[in-house]
C-alpha positions as CSV (number, residue, x, y, z in Angstrom):
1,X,87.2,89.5,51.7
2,X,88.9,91.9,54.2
3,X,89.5,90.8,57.4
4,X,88.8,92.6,60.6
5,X,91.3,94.2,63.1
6,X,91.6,91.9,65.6
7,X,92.0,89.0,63.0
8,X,95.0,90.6,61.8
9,X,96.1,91.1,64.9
10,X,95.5,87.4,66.3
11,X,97.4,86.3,63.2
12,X,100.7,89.0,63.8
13,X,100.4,87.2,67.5
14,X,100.5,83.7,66.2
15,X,103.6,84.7,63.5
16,X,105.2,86.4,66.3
17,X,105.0,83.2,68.5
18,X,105.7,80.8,65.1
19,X,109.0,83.1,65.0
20,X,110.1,83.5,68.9
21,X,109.6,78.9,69.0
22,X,111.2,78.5,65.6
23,X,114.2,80.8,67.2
24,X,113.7,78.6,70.6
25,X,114.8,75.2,67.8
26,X,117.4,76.5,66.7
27,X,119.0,77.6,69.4
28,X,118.5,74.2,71.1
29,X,119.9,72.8,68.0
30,X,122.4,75.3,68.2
31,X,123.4,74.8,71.9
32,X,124.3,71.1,71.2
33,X,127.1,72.0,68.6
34,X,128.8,75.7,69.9
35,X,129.6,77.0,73.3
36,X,126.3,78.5,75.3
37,X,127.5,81.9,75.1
38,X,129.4,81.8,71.5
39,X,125.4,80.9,70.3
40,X,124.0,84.0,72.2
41,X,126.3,86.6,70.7
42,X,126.2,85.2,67.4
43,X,122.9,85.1,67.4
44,X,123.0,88.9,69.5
45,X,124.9,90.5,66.3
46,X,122.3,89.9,63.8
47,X,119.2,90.4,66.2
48,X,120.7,94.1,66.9
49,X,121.9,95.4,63.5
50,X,118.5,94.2,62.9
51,X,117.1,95.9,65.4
52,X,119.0,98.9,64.8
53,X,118.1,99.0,60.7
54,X,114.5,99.1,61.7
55,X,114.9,101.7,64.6
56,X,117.2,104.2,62.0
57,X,114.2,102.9,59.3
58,X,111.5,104.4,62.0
59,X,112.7,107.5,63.4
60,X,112.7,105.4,67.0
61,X,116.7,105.3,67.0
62,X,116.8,108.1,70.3
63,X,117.5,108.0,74.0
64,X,114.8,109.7,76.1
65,X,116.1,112.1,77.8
66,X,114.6,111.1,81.1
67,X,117.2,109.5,83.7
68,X,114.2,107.2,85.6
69,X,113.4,106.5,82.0
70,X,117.3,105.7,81.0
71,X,117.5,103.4,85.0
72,X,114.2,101.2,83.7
73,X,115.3,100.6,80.4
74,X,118.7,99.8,82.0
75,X,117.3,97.4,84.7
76,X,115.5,95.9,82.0
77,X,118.2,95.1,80.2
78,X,120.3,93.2,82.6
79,X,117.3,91.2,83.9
80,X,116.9,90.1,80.1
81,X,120.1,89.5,80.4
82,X,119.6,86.9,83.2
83,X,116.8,85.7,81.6
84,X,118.6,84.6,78.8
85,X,121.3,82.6,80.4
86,X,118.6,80.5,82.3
87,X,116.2,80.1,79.7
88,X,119.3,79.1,77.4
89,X,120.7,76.9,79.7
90,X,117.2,75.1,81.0
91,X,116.4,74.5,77.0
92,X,120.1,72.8,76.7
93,X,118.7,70.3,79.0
94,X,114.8,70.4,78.7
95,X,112.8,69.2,76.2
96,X,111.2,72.5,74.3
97,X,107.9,71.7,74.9
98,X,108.4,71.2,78.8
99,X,110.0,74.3,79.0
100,X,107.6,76.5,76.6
101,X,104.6,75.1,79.1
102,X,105.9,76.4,82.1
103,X,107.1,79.5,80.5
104,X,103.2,80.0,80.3
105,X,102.7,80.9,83.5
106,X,104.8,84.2,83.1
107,X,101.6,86.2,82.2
108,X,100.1,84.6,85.9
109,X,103.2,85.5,87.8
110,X,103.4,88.7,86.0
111,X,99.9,89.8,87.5
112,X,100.4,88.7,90.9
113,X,103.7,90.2,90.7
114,X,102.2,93.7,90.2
115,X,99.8,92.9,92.8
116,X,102.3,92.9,95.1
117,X,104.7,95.5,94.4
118,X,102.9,97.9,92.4
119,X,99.3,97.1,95.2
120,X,97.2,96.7,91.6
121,X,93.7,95.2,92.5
122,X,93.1,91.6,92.1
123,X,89.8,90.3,92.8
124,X,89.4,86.8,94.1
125,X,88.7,84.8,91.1
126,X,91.7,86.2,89.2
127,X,93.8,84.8,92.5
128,X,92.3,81.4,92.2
129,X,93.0,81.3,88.7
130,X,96.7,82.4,89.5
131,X,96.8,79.5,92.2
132,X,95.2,77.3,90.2
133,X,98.1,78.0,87.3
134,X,100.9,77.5,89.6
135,X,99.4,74.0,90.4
136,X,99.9,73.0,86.7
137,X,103.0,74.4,86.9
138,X,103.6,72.1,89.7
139,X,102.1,69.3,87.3
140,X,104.4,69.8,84.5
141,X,107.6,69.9,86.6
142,X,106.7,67.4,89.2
143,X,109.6,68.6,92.0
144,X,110.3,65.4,94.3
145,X,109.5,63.1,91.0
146,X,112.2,61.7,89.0
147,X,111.4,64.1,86.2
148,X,112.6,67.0,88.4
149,X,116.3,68.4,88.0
150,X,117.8,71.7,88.2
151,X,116.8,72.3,84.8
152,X,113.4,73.0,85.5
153,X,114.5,75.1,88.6
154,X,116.4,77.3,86.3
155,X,113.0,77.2,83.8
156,X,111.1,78.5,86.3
157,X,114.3,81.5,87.6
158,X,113.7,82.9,83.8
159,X,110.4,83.0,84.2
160,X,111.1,85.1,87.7
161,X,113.6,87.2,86.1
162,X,110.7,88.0,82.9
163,X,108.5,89.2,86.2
164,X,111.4,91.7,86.6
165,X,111.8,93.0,83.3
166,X,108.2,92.8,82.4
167,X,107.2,95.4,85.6
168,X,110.2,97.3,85.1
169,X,108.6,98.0,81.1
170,X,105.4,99.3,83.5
171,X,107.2,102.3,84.5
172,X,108.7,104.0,81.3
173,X,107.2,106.7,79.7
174,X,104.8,106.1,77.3
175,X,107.5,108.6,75.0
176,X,110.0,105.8,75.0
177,X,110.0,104.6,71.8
178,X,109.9,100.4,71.7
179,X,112.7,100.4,69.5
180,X,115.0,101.5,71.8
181,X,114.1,99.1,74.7
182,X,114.6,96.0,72.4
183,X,118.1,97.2,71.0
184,X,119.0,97.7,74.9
185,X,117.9,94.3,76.0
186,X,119.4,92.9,72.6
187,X,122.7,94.9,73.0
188,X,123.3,93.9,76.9
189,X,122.6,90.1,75.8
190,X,125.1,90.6,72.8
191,X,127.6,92.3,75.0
192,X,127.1,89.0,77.6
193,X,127.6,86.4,74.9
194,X,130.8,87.8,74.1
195,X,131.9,88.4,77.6
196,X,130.8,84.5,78.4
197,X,132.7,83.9,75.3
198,X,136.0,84.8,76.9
199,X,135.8,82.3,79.3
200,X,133.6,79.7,77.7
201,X,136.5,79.6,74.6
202,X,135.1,79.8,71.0
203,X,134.9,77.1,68.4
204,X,134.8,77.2,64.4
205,X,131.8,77.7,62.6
206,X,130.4,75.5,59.8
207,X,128.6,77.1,56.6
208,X,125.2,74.8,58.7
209,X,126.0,77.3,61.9
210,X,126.0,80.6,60.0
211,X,122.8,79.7,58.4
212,X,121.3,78.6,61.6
213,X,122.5,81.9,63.5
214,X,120.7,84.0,60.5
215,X,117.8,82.0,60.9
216,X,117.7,82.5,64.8
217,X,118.7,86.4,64.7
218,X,116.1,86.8,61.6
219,X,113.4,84.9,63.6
220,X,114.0,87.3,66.6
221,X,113.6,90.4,64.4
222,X,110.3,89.2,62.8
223,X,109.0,87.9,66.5
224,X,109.8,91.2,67.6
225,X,107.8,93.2,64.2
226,X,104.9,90.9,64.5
227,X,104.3,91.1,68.3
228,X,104.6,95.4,68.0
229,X,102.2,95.0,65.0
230,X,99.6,92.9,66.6
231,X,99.5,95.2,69.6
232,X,99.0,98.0,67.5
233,X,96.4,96.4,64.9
234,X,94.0,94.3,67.4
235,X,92.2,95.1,70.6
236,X,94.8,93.4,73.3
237,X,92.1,91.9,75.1
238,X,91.6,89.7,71.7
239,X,94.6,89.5,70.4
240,X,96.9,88.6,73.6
241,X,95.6,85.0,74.6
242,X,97.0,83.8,71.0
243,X,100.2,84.2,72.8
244,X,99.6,80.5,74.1
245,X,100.0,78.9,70.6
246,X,103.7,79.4,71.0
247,X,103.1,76.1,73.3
248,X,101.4,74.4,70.3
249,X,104.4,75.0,67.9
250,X,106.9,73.7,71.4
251,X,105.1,70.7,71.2
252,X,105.1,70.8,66.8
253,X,108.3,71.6,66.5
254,X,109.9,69.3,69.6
255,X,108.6,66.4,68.3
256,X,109.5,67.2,64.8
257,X,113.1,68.0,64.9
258,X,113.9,66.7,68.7
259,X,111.5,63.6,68.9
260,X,109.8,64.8,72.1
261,X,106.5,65.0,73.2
262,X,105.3,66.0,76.8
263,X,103.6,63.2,79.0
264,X,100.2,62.9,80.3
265,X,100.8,64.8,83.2
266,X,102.6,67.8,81.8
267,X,99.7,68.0,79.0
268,X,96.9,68.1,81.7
269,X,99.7,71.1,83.7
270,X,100.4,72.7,80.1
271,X,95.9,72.7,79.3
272,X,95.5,74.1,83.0
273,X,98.2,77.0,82.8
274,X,96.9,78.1,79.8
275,X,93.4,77.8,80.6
276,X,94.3,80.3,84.0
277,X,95.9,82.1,81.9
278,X,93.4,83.0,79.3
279,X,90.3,83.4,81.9
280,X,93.0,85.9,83.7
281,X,93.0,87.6,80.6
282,X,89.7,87.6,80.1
283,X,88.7,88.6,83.1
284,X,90.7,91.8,82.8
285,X,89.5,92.6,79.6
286,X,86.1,92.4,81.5
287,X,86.6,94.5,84.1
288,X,88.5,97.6,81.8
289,X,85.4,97.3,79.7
290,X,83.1,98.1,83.2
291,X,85.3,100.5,84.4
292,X,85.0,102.6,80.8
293,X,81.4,102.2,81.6
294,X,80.9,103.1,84.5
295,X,83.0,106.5,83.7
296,X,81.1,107.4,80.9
297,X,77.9,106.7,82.9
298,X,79.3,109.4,85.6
């Protein structure tokens, strides 16, 4: 039996976020064993000549001609650059699950963000729901409780520096093919791990390593080709809340191969971000839907 659109597309989401958490393992895993930055330019090389098969594969392998374009995918890049480092460093330190549920509030950030600096419309239940996400933010990290370290502080910088790259995206033309903004990101976080490296020092790799760096910069790639493809398959109003079962495999795959589990109070924060967070989705869907209407009623 054929399935519909936006099932294909909610399953490309929940592969892409399968992918993206199993590439969150290993590089936990791999963190533990190898120098911080040696990890992220190992793992950098095969993520770009990835990147850069599919790009020559697709005809997207070209620079748009547009400077403002060229500054945006250039200010993207180095604020995924920062992300990186924090994320990296917080899930050293975290356990994945903690770190995945407050990574859930990007989405919430993200639209208050553009609120603010781009002046886009929010209507008073979408800021309640936005407040209401912060405050299970506030549940999973507990600051003042013994829980709290500077760990979660640096959790919750990536998740300001994803506000950064994900407006900056905002602005490029609709010409600039998505190829090319993943191999810039991917090539400035390459380029970091190897500057890191310099000072960081290198260590030997074990036949264990290589396989786990393949399996990380492979799990990128297909993240990457599954999130495009679910976008492109499924209305995003569907298809984009299924971005939250990357929590479910944190908490899968933490307990699994880490044997961690969030507490009772970072479940009950982890169910209320994600519960803001779809309804904020939701809502928008809602309100694109009434705005086509009310055009076509004009």
């Amino acid at each position: 039996m054929a399935i519909s659109d936006n099932l294909r597309g909610a399953l490309y989401m929940n592969l892409s976020m399968f992918a993206f958490t199993v590439n969150d393992a290993i590089m936990k895993s791999l963190t533990h064993a190898l120098p911080l930055y040696q990890t992220i330019a190992l793992r950098g090389t095969v993520a770009v000549l990835g990147l850069l098969i599919l790009a020559r594969a697709s005809g997207g392998l070209r620079l748009p001609p547009n400077r403002h374009d060229r500054i945006l995918i250039a200010l993207r890049s180095l604020a995924d650059v920062a992300a990186t480092i924090l994320f990296l460093t917080a899930l050293k330190h975290m356990p994945l699950a903690t770190l995945s549920a407050v990574m859930q509030v990007t989405p919430l950030a993200v639209t208050l963000a553009a609120a603010l600096y781009y002046k886009d419309r929010i209507g008073w239940r979408r800021m309640l729901a936005i407040f209401v996400g912060f405050l299970g933010v506030m549940l999973i990290i507990r600051p003042g409780m013994e829980g709290f370290d500077i760990w979660s502080v640096l959790g919750l910088g990536s998740v300001a520096t994803v506000v950064v790259r994900d407006l900056s995206v905002r602005r490029l033309s609709s010409a600039v093919p998505s190829q090319v903004v993943a191999l810039g990101a991917g090539f400035a976080v390459m380029v970091m791990g190897f500057a890191g490296s310099a000072l960081e020092g290198w260590q030997a790799v074990t036949p264990l390593h290589i396989l786990q760096i393949l399996g990380a910069g492979s799990m990128v790639i297909v993240g990457y080709i599954c999130s495009v493809s679910a976008m492109r398959v499924g209305d995003i109003g569907f298809v984009a809340p299924f971005r939250y079962t990357s929590l479910l495999w944190a908490i899968i795959l933490g307990w699994v191969f880490f044997a961690t589990f969030p507490d009772g109070y970072a479940l009950i924060g982890a169910a209320i971000v994600v519960a803001t967070g779809i309804y904020t989705l939701l809502r928008e869907r809602k309100l694109r839907i009434l705005a086509r209407t009310a055009a076509g009623a004009v």
